[in-house]
N, C-alpha and C positions, 0 to 999 in steps of 0.2 A: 504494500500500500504506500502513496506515495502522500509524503505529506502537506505536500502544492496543490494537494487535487482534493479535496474532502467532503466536496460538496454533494448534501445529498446521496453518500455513500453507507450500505447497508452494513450493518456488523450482523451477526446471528453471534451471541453469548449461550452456553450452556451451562445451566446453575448445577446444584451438588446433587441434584434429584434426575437429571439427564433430560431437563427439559429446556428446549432453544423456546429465546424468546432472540425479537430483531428489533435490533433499533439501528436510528438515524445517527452517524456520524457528525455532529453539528461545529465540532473545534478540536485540532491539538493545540495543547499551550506547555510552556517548558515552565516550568515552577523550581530552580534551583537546582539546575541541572538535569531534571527529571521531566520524560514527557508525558503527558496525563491527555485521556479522552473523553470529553464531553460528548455524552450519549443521550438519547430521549426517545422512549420506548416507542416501535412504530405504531403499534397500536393505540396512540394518541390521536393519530391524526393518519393519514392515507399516502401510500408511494402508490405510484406509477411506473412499473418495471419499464417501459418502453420508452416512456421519454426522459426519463427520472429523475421527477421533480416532485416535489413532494407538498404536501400541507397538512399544516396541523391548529389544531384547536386553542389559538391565541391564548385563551381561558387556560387553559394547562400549562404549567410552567414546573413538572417534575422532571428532572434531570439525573443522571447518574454518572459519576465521574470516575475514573478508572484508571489506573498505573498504567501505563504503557512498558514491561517489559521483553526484551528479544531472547527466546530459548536457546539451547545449543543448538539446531539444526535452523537456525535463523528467522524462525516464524515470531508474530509480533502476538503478547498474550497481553488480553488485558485482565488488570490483575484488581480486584475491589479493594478499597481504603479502609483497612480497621482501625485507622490511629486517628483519634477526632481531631485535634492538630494539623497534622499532614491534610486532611479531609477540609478544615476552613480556610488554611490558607490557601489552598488550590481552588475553593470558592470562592475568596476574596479577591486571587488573581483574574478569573475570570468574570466575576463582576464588576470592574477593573476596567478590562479590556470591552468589555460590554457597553458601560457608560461612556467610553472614547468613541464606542465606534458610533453609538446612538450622537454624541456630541457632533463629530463629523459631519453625519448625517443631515441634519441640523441647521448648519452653515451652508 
């Protein structure tokens, strides 16, 4: 996965009970060396595999954020946050980055 290209791009995650769920690729962001993925479950709001563009239900704003790291045979795992710490500030960074980009916008 390339991380220039993220838009609207599908993850399928498998929880500890062997069940995929799929979310929307929505951001990487590097948080102190480390890259973390903002995910938002597809079943929020609707893809379109053909032209793949997505929408979702403004009203919903749950997210889930996730470690990005590379196994030994090179595949990229993402990995859930148990440290609340680690977990806000990788929130705060991307609300951050979020209110820049809404400010931008703006102008």
């Amino acid at each position: 996965m390339s991380f220039d290209s993220i838009e609207d791009e599908v993850i399928v995650l498998t929880d500890e009970d062997g069940r995929e769920e799929q979310f929307i690729l929505l951001d990487m962001i590097e948080v102190d060396g480390v890259t973390y993925a903002i995910l938002k479950p597809l079943d929020e709001g609707t893809f379109d595999e053909e032209s793949e563009e997505s929408e979702f239900d403004d009203d919903v704003e749950e997210v889930f954020v996730y470690r990005v790291e590379v196994d030994e045979a090179g595949e990229q795992q993402y990995v859930e946050i148990e440290d609340d710490e680690e977990f806000e500030k990788v929130a705060e960074a991307w609300e951050s980055l979020q209110e820049e980009e809404f400010d931008d916008e703006e102008e």
